[in-house]
Each structure stands twice: as C-alpha cells, then as structure tokens.
Biopython code that builds the backbone (N, CA, C, O; Angstrom):
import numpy as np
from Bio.PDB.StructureBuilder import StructureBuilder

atoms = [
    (1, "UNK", "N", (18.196, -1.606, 14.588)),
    (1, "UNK", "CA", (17.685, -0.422, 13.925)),
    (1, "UNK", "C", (17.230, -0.734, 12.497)),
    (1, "UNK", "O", (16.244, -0.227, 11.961)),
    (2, "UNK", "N", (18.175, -1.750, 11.864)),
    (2, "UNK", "CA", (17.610, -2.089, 10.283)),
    (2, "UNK", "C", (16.118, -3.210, 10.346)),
    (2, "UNK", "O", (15.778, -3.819, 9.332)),
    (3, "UNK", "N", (15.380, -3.340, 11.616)),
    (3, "UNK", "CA", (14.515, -4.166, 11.161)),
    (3, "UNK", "C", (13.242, -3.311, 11.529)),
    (3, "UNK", "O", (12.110, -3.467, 11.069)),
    (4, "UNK", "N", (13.709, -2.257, 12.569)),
    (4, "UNK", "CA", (12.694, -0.738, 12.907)),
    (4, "UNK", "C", (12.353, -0.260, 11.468)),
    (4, "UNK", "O", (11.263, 0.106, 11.030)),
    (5, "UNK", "N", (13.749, -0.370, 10.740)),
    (5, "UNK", "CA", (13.467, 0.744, 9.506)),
    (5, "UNK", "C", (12.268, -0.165, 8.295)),
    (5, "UNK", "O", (11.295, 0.191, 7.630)),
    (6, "UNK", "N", (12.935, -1.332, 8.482)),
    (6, "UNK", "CA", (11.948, -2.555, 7.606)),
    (6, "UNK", "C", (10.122, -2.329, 8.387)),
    (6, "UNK", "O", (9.132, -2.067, 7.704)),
    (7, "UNK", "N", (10.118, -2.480, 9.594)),
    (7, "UNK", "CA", (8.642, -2.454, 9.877)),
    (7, "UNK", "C", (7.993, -0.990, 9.407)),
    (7, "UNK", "O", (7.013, -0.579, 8.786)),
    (8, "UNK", "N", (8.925, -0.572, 9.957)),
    (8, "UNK", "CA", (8.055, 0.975, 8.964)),
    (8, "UNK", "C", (7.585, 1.088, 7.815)),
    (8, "UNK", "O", (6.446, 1.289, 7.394)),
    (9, "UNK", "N", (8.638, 0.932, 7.303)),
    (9, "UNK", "CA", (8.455, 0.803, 5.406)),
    (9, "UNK", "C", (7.631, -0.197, 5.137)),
    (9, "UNK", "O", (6.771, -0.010, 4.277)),
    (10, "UNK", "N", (7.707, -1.340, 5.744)),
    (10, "UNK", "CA", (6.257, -2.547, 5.219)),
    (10, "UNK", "C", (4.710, -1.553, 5.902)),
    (10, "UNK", "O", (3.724, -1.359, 5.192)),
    (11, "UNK", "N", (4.800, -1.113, 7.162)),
    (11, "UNK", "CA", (3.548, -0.144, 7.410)),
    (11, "UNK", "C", (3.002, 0.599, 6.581)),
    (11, "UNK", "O", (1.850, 0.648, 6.151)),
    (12, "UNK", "N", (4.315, 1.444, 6.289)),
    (12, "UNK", "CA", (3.919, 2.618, 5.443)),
    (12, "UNK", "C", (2.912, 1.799, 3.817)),
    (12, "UNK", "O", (1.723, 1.776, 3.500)),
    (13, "UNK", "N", (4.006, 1.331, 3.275)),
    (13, "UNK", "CA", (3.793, 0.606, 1.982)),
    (13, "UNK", "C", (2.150, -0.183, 2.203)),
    (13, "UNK", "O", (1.213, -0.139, 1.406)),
    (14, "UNK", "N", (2.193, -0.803, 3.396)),
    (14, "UNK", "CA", (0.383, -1.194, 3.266)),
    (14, "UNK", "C", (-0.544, -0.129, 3.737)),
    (14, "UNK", "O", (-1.773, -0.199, 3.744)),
    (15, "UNK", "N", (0.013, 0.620, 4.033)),
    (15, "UNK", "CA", (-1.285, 2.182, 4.234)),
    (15, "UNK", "C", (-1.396, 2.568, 2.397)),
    (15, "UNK", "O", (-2.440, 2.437, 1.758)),
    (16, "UNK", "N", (-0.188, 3.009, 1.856)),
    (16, "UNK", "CA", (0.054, 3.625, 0.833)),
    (16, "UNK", "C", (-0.465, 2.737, -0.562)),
    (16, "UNK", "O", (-0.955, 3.208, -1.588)),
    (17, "UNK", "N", (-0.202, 1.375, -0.258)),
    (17, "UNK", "CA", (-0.623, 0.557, -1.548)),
    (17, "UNK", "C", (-2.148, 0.410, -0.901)),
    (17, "UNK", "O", (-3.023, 0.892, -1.621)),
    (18, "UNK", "N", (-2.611, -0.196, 0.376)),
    (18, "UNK", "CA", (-4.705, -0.029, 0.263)),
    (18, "UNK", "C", (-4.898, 0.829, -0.126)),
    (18, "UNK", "O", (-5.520, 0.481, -1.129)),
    (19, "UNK", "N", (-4.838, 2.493, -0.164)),
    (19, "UNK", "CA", (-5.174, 3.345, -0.096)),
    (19, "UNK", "C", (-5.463, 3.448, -2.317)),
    (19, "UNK", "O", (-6.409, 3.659, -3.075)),
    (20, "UNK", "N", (-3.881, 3.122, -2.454)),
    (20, "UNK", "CA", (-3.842, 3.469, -3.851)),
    (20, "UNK", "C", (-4.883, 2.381, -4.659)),
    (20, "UNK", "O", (-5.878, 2.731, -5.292)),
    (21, "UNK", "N", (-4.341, 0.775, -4.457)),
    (21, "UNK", "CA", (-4.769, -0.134, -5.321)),
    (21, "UNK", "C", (-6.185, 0.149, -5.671)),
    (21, "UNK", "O", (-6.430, 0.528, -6.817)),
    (22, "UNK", "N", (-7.163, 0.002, -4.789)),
    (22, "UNK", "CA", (-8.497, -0.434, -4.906)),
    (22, "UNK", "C", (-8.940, 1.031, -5.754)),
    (22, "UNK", "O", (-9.792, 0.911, -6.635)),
    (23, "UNK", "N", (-8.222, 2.727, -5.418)),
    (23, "UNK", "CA", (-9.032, 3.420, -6.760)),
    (23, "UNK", "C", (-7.998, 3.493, -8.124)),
    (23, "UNK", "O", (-8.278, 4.264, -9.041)),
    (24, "UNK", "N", (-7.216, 2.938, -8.161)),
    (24, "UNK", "CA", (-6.331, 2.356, -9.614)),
    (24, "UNK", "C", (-7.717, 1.802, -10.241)),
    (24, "UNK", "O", (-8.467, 2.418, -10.998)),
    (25, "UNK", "N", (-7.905, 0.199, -9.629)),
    (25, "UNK", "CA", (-8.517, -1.015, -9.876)),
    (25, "UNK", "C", (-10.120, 0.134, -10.495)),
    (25, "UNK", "O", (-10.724, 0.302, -11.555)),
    (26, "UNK", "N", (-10.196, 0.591, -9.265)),
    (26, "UNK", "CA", (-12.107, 1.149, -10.112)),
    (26, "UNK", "C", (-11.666, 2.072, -10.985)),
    (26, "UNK", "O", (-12.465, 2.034, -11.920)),
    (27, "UNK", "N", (-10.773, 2.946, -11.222)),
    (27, "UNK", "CA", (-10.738, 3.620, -12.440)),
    (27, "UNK", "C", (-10.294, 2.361, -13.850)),
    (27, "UNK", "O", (-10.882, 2.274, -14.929)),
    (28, "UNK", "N", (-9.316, 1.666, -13.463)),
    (28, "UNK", "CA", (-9.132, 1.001, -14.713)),
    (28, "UNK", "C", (-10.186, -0.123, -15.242)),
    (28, "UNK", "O", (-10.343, -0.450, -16.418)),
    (29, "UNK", "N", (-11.024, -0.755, -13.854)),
    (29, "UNK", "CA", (-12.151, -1.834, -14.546)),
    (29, "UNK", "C", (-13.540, -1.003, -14.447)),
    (29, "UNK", "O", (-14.440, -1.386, -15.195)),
    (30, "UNK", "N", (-13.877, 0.429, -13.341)),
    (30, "UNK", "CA", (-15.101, 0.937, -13.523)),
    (30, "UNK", "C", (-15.934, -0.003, -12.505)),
    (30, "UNK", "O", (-17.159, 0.099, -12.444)),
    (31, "UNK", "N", (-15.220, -0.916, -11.717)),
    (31, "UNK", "CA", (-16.241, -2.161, -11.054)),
    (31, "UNK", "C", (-15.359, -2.702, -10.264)),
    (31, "UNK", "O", (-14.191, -2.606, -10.640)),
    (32, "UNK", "N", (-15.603, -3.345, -9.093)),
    (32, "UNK", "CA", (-14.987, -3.993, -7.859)),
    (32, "UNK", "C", (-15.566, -5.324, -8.570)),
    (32, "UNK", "O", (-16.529, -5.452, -9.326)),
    (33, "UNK", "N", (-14.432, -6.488, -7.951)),
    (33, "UNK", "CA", (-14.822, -8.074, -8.006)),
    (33, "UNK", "C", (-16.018, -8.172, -6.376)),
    (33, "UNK", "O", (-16.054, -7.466, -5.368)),
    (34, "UNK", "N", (-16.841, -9.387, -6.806)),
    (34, "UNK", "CA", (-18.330, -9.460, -5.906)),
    (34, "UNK", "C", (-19.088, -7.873, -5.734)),
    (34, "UNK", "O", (-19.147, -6.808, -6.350)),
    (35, "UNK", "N", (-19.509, -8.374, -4.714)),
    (35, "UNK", "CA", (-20.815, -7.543, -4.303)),
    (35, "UNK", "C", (-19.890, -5.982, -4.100)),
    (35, "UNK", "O", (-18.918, -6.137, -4.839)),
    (36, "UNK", "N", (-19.800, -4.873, -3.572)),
    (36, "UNK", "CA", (-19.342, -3.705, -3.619)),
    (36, "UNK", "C", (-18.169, -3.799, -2.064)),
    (36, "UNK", "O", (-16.998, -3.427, -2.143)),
    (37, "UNK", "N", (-18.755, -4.330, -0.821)),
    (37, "UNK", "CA", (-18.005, -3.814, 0.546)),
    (37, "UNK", "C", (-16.850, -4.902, 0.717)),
    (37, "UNK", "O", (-15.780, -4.635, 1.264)),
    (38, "UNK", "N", (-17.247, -6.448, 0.074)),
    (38, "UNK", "CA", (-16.358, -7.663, -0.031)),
    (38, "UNK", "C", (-15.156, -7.166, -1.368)),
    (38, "UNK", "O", (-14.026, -7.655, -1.388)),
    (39, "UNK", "N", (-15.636, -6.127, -2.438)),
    (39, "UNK", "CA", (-14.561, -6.618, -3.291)),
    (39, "UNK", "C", (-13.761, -5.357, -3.010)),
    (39, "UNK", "O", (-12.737, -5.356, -3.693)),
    (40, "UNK", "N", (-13.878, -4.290, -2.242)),
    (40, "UNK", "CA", (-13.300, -3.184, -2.033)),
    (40, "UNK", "C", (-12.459, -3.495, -0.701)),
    (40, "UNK", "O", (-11.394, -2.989, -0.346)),
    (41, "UNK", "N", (-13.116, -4.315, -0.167)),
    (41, "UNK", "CA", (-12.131, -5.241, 1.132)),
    (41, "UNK", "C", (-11.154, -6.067, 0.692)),
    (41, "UNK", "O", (-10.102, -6.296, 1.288)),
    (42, "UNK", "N", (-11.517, -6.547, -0.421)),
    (42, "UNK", "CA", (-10.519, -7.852, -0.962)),
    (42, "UNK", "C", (-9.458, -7.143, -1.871)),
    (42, "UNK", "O", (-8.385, -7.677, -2.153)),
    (43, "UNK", "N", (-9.770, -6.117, -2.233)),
    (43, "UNK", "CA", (-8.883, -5.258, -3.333)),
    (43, "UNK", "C", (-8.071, -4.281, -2.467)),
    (43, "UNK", "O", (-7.244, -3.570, -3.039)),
    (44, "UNK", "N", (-8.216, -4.197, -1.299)),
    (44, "UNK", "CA", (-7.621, -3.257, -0.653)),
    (44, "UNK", "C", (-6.522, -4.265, 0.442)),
    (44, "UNK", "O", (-5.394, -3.963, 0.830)),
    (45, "UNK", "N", (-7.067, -5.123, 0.645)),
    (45, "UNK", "CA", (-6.098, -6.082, 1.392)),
    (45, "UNK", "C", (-5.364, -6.493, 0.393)),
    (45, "UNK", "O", (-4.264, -5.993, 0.628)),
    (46, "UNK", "N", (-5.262, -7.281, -0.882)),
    (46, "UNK", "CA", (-4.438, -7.486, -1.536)),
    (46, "UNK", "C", (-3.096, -6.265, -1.353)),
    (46, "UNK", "O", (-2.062, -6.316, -0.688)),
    (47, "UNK", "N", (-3.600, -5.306, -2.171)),
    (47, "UNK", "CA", (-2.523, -3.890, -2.217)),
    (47, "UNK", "C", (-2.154, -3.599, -0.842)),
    (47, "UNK", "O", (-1.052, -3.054, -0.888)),
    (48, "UNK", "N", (-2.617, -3.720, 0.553)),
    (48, "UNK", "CA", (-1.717, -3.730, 1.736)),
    (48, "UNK", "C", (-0.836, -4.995, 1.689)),
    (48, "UNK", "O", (0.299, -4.931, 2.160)),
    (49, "UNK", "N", (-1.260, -6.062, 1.185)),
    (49, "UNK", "CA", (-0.469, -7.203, 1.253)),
    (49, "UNK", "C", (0.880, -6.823, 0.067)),
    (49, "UNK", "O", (2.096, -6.958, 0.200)),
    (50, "UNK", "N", (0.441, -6.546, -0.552)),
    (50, "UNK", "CA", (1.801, -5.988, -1.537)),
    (50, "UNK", "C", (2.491, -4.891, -1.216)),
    (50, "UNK", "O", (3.710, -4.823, -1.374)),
    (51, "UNK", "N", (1.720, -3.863, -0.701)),
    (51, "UNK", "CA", (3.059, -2.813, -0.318)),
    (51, "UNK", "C", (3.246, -2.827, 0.921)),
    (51, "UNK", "O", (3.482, -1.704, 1.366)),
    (52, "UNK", "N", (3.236, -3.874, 1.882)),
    (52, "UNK", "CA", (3.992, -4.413, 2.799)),
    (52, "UNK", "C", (5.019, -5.455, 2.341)),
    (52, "UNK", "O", (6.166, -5.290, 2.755)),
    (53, "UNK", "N", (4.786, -6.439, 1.595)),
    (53, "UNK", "CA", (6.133, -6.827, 0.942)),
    (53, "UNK", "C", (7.464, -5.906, 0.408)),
    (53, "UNK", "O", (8.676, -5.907, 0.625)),
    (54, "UNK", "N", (6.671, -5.250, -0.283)),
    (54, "UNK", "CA", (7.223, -4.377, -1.424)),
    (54, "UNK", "C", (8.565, -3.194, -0.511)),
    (54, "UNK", "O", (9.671, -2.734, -0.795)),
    (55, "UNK", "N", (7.488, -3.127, 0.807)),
    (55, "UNK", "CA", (8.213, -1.798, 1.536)),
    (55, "UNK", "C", (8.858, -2.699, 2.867)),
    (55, "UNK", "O", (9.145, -2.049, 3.872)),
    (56, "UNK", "N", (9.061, -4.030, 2.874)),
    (56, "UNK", "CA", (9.907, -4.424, 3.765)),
    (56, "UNK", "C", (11.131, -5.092, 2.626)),
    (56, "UNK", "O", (12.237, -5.043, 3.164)),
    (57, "UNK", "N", (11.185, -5.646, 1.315)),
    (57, "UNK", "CA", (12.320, -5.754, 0.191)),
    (57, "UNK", "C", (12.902, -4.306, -0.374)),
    (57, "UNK", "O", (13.767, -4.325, -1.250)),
    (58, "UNK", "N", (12.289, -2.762, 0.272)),
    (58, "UNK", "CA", (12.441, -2.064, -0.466)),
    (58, "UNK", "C", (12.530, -0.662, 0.737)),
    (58, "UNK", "O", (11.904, 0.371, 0.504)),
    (59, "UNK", "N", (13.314, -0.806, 1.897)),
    (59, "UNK", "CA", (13.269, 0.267, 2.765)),
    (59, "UNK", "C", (13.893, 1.507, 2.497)),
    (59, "UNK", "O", (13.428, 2.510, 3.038)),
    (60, "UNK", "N", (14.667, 1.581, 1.904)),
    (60, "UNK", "CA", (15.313, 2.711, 1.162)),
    (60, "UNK", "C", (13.965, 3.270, 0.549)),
    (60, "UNK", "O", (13.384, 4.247, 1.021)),
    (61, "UNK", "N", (13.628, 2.721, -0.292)),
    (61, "UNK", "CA", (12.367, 3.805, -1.736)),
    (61, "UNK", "C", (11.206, 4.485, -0.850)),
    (61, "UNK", "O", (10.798, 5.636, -1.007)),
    (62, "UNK", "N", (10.756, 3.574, 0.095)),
    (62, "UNK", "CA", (9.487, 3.683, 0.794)),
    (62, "UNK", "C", (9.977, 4.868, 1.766)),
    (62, "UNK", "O", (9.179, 5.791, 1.933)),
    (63, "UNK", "N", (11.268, 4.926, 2.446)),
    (63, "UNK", "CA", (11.688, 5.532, 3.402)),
    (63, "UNK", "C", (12.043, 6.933, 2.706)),
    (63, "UNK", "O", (12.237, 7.788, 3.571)),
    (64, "UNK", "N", (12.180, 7.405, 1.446)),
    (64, "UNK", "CA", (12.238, 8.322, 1.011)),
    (64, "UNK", "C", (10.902, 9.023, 0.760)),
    (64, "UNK", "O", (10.688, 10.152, 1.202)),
    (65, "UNK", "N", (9.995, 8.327, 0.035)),
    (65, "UNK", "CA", (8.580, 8.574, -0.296)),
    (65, "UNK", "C", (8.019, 9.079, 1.072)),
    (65, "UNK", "O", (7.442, 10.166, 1.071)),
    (66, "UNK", "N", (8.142, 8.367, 2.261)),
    (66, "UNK", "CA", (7.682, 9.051, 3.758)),
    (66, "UNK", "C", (8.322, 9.986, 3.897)),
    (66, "UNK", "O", (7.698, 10.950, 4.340)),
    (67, "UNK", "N", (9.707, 10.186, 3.636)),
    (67, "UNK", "CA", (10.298, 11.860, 4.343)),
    (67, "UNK", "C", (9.981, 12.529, 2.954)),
    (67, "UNK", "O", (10.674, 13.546, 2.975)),
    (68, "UNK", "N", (9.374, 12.502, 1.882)),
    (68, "UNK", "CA", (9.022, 13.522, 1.475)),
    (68, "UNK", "C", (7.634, 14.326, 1.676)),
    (68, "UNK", "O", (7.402, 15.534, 1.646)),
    (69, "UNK", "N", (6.702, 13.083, 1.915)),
    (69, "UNK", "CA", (5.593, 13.556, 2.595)),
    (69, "UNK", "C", (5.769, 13.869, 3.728)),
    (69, "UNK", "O", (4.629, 13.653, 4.141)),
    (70, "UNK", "N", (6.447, 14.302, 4.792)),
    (70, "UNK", "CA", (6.935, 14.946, 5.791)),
    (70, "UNK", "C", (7.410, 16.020, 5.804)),
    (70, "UNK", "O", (7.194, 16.777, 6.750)),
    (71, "UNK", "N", (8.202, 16.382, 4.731)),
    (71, "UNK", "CA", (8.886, 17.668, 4.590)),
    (71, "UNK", "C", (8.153, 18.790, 3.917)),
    (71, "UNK", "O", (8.730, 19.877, 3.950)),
    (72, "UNK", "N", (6.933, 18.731, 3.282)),
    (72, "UNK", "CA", (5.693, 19.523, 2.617)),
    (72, "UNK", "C", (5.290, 20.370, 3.591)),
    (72, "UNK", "O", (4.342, 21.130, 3.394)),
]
sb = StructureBuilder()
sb.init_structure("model")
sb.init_model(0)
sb.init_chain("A")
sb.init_seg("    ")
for serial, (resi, resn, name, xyz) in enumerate(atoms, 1):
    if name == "N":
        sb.init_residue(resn, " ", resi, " ")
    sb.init_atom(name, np.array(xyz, "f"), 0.0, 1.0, " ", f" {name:<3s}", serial, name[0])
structure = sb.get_structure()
C-alpha cells in the first residue's frame, strides 16, 4: 500500500509541477529556451521530472494537496 501511495504522489506531482513550471518560467523570463513548442516541451518535462521526484520523497505533502483538491 506504501508504494500505491508513492506512485500516486510522484503522478500527481508530475501533472502538478508540468502544469505549474513552464507558466512560472514565462512569467518570470517572458520567453521559453529554443524555438517556442521544443522549449515549452523541455520546460514542462523538466517540472514533471521534478514533481515526480519531489512527490515520490514527499507522499504525505502531495497526498494532502490532492485531497484538498477533492474536497472543493
């Protein structure tokens, strides 16, 4: 059951970090790295690659953040 709860939370965390990173990144630089569809691909895989780490070292935080968006 504790490695169900880990795949979730790494899921969740790479939906939740692509989603976030890449419009952080254009509000704070105003510009994607390369051409526009490669650096919004590359900026968005990074941040799934991190909040899949982040939310399989961190199933508790991530697992709260999902049941609160559930309970709305």
């Amino acid at each position: 059951m504790k490695t169900v709860k880990r795949v979730l939370a790494a899921t969740f965390g790479a939906i939740l970090f692509g989603i976030i990173v890449p419009i952080a990144y254009f509000f704070a630089f105003h510009r994607f790295p390369f051409d526009i569809f490669t650096g919004i691909a590359l900026v968005a895989g990074v941040g799934a690659v991190l909040g899949a780490i982040l939310g399989a070292l961190f199933p508790r935080v991530f697992g709260f953040v999902f049941e609160s968006f559930l309970d709305q």
